[in-house]
N, C-alpha and C positions, 0 to 999 in steps of 0.2 A: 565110442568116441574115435573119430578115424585120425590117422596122421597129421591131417593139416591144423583142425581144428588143436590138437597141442601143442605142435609148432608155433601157431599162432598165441597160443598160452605163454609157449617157452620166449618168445620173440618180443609181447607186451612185458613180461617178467624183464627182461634186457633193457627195455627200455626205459622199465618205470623200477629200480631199483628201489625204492622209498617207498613205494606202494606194499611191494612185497613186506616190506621191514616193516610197516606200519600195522600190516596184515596181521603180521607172525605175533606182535605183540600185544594187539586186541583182542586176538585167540588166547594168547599164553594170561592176560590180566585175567577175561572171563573164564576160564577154563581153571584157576588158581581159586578162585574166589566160591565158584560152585563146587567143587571138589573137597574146600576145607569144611563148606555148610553140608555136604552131604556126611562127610566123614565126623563132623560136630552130631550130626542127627542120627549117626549110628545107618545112615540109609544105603545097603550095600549094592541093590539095584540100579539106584543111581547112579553113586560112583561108577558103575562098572560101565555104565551107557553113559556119564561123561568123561569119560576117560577113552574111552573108543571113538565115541563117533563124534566127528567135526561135521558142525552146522557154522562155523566161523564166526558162534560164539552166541546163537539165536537158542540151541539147546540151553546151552547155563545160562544166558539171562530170562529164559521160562522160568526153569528151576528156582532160580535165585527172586524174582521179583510175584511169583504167584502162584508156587509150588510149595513154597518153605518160608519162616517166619526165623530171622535171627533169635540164637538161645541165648536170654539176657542171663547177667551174673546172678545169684543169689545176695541177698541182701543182707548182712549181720545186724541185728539190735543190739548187741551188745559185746562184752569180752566172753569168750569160749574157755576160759580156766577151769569153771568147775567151783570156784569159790563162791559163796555169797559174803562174804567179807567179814568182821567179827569186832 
């Protein structure tokens, strides 16, 4: 990438302040959300490639809508005392 083309990065960034910010926290919602499902699933490879590498959020929503399946809660049938009652 030569000088101009980041200046012209740097120069649209100036000019579109809200772009940026909208940016930063698209990345930051997707990148929270696939991090806690990787870390829920025990999956260290993942975290560690979404934690690294910014796809500007195209990485973790793979992960998150066709890589991994949310871990539901376990379900209780009953009280967990230990009693059967007398």
């Amino acid at each position: 990438m030569d000088i101009a083309k980041v200046q012209d990065l740097i120069d649209l960034a100036k000019a579109h302040p809200d772009l940026v910010a909208f940016g930063a926290i698209w990345v930051m919602i997707w990148k929270g959300l696939a991090l806690w499902r990787a870390a829920e699933h025990r999956a260290r490879g993942w975290f560690i490639a979404i934690l690294i590498v910014n796809t500007l959020g195209l990485l973790e929503i793979i992960y998150l809508f066709f890589v991994t399946k949310p871990i539901k809660p376990e379900v209780s049938s009953g009280p967990t005392t230990g009693t059967t009652g007398s």
